[in-house]
C-alpha positions in Angstrom: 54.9 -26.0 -21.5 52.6 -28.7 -20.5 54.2 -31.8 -18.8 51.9 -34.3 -21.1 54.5 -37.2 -22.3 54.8 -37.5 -26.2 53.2 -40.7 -27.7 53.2 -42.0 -30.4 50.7 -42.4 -33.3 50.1 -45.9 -32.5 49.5 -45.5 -29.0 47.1 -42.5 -29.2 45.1 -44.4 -31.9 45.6 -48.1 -29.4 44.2 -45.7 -26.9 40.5 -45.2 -28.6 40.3 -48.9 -30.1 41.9 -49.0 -33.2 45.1 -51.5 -34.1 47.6 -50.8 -36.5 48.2 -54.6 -36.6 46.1 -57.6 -37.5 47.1 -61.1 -37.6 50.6 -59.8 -36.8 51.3 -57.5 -39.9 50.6 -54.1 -40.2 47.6 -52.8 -41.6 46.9 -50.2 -44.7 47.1 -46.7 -43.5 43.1 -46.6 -45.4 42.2 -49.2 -43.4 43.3 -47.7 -40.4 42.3 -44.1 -41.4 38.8 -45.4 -42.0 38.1 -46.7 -38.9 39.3 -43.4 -36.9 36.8 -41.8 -39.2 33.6 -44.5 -38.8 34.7 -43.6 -34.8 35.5 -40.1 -34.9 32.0 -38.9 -33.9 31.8 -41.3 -31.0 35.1 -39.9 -29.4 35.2 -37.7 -25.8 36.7 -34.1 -26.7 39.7 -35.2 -24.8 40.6 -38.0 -27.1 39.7 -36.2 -30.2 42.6 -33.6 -28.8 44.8 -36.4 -28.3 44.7 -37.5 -31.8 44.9 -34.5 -33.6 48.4 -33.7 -31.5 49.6 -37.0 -32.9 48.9 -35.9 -36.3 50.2 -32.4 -35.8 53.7 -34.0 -34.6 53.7 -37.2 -37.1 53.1 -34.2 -39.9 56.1 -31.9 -38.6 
């Protein structure tokens, strides 16, 4: 077992540029989701990995 600590969706995604919040209140999940896509191809490996364990624990 790796000794990574667990974060949280919002701090992997804070983590490669992209706020959950604007002006205070939360944003859409599309909008959100639409800017991790527009960056997706721009990402290092590592973050990309760091994302997709988010998911896989936010999903479970």
């Amino acid at each position: 077992m790796d000794n990574e600590q667990i974060e949280t969706m919002a701090q992997v995604l804070e983590t490669v540029g992209i706020s959950i919040k604007q002006d205070g209140e939360y944003r859409s999940v599309d909008d959100v989701m639409g800017e991790l896509w527009d960056k997706w191809h721009s990402l290092m490996q590592n973050d990309k990995q760091r994302v997709a364990k988010a998911f896989v624990r936010y999903f479970l």
